[in-house]
N, C-alpha and C positions, 0 to 999 in steps of 0.2 A: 504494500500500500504506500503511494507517494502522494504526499498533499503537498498545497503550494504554500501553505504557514503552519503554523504550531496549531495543534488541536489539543483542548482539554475536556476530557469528559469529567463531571462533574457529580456529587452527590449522586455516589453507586457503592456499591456493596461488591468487595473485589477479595477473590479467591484466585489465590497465587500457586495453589499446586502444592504446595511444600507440605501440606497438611496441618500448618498452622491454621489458628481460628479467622475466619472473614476478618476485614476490616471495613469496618458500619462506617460512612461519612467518607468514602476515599474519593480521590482523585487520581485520573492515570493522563499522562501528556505522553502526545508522540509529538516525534520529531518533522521535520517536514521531509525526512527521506524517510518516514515510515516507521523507524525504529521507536521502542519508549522510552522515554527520557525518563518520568518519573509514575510511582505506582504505591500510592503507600496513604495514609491518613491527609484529611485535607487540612491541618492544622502543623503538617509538615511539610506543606506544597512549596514548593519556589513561587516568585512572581513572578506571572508573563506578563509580557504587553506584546497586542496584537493578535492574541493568540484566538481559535475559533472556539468559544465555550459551548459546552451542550451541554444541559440541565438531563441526565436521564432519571431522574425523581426515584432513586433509591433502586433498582435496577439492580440487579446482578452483572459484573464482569468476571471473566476467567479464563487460561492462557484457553489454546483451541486445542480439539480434540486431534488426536491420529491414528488414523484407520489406515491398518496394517494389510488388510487384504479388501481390496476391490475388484473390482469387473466396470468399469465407466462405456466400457463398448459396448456391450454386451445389454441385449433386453430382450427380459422375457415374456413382452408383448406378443408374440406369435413362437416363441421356444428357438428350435434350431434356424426357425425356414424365416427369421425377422428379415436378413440379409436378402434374401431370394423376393421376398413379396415387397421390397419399400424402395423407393432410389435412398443412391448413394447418397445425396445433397441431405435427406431426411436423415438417416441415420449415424450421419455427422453433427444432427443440428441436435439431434435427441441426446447425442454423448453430451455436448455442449452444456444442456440443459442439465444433466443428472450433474454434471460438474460443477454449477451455479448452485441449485439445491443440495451440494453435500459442502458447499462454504456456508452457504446461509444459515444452514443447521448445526454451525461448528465447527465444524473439521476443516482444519487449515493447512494439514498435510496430509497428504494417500498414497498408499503406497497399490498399484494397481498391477495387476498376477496374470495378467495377458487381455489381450485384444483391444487396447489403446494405443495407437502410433506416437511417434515421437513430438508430433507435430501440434498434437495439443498438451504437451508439456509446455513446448517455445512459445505459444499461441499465448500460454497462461502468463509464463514468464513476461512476453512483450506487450502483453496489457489488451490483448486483441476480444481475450474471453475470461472471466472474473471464474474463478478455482481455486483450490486447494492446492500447496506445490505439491510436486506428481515427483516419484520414484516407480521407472515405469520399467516392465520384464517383457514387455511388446509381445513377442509372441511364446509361448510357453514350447518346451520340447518333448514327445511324446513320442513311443513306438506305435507299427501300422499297428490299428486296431485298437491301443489305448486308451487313456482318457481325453488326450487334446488330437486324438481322432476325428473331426466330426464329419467325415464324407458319410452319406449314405449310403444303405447295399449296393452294394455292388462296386465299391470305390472308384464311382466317373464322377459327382459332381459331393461337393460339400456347399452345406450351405451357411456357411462363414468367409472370412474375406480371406483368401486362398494365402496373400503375405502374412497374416497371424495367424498363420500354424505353420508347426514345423516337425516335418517327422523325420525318426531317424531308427537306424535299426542295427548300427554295429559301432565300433569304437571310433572307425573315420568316419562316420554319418555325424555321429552329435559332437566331433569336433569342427567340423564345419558348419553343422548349424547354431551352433555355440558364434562361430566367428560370423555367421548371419544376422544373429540375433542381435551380439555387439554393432555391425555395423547400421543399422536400423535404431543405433542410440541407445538400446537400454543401459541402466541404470544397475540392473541384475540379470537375472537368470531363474528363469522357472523351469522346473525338471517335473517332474510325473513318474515316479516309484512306484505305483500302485493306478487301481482303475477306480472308477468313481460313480457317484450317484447320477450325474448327468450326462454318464458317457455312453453312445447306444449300442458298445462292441463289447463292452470288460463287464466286469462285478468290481466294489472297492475291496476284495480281498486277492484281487489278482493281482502277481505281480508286475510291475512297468521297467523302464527302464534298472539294469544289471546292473552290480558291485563296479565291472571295472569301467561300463559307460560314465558311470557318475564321478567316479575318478576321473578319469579323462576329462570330464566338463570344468571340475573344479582345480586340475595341471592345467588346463586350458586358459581357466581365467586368474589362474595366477601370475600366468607369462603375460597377462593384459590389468595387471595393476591390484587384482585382489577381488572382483565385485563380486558379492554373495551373491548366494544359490539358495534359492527357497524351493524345497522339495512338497509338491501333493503327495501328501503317504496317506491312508485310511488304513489298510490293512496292516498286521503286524510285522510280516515280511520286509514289507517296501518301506515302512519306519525304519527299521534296522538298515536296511540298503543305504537309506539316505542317511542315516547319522556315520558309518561306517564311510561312505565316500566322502565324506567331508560338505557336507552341507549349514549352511548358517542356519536356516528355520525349517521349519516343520509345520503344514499347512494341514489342516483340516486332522490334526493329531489326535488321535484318543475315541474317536469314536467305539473301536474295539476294545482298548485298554481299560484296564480298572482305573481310579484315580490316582491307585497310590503310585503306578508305572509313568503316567501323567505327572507328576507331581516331581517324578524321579529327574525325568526329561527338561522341564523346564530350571528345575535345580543343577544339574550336569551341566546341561548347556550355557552354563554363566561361567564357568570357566574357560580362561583363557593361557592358563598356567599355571601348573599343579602336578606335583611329584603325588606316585603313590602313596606312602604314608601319610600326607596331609589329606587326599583325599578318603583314604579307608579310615582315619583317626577323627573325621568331617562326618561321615557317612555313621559311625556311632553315635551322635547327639542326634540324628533324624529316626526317630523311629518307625516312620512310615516305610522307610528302607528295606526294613527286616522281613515285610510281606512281600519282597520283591519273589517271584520263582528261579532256580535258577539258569534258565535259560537269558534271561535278564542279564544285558550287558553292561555295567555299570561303565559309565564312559567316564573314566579317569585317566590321566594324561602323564606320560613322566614328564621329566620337569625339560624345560625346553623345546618338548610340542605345541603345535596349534591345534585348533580344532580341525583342519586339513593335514596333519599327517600323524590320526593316530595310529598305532601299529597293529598288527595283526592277531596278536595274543589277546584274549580276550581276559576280565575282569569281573568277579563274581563277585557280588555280596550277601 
């Protein structure tokens, strides 16, 4: 947001995130390049002059939301066949639209997991279409038949936009569609471990892309500066695939899992360095642990790994 002078909003009630208590009576100023100056009690405010004051009469402020998985392309006004039955000009205008309703409702960043080009990221950026900043995986990477499959029988026509989607089906397929994807701008990388609820070929317990695919994607994008890899897993297979290749997140995680294997994952996965015994000596204060089974891989790291090259031996708790 760039304004042409100082703006103050005024008498609101502003929650800062920290989980400290509101502040009743606050004042927040931005800058005129957008940034905020100040955000705190109005009995602490600085003096402006010239500045554009708004009264919002006790109002709620608070930072904005972010939404970690989206779809901004994608609608499910006609399912698969939206593409096939609308013009193109229409269902550019309709992305447009969900992107204006997911600012105005808050969310001021999205991270969106396939079928948004790059072009309404720049769009956002240059002020062309009011959005959320975009962290975009443009077109997601799937085997034939997978989940980011969507051709119909017979695999002659799909009815999606044929540049986002990208199939691949052995270690030099989704190295190159890896460098496709990059070059299309994204941001990330979406892979597909498993099959899905809205896929018309798989079940979400089948498995998607292999152990040494998803390696290759994630050697891939480290020789291109590092960008995560969010993997769709459902199934319990293609979880393990994608923690095991080296992937940053895990999308649509747990539907299969108990909670306390959920619970496991999102705790493991915050490490970014961590020798064995910190982690099994860690892993004793969680008691939720102790229900793990042991086929349950505890993902612990020796010391000097990333979460991209943990080793083959596996970890039991």
């Amino acid at each position: 947001m760039t304004t042409h002078r100082k703006l103050r909003l005024a008498n609101v009630r502003i929650i800062n995130g920290t989980g400290a208590p509101p502040v009743e009576d606050g004042v927040l100023d931005v800058t005129p390049d957008g940034a905020i100056g100040f955000a705190g009690p109005a009995a602490e405010a600085p003096q402006v002059h010239g500045a554009d004051v708004r009264d919002l009469r006790g109002r709620t402020l608070l930072p904005g939301f972010v939404d970690c998985h989206v779809h901004m392309g994608l609608s499910l006004a006609n399912g698969p066949f939206h593409a096939l039955q609308n013009d193109p000009a229409l269902t550019v205008l309709e992305s447009a639209a969900r992107l204006r309703a997911t600012l105005e409702a808050g969310v001021t960043s999205a991270r969106d997991l396939g079928g948004l080009s790059s072009g309404f990221r720049e769009a956002i950026e240059r002020g062309l279409i009011p959005g959320p900043r975009l962290k975009l995986a443009v077109s997601p990477i799937s085997h034939t038949a997978g989940h980011g499959d969507m051709h119909l029988y017979g695999g002659t026509i799909t009815p999606t936009v044929p540049e986002l989607i990208e199939i691949a089906d052995t270690v030099d397929e989704v190295r190159k569609a890896t460098r496709r994807v990059l070059r299309q701008g994204a941001d990330l990388i979406k892979i597909c471990t498993t099959g899905g609820m809205g896929s018309r070929h798989d079940h979400p317990d089948d498995e998607g892309l292999r152990l040494d695919e998803v390696r290759a994607i994630a050697d891939e994008l480290d020789r291109h500066g590092g960008k995560p890899i969010a993997a769709h897993a459902q199934g319990r297979k293609g979880i393990l695939t994608a923690l095991r290749g080296g992937v940053t997140s895990v999308e649509r995680l747990g539907m299969e899992l108990p909670p306390s294997y959920r619970q496991f994952l999102l705790f493991a996965n915050g490490w970014s360095d961590a020798d064995d015994e910190y982690c099994l000596r860690s892993t004793a204060t969680a008691g939720w642990l102790r229900d793990l089974e042991p086929w349950f891989v505890a993902y612990c790291l020796p010391e000097g790994h990333t979460p991209r090259s943990v080793p083959d031996e596996l970890y039991f708790v």
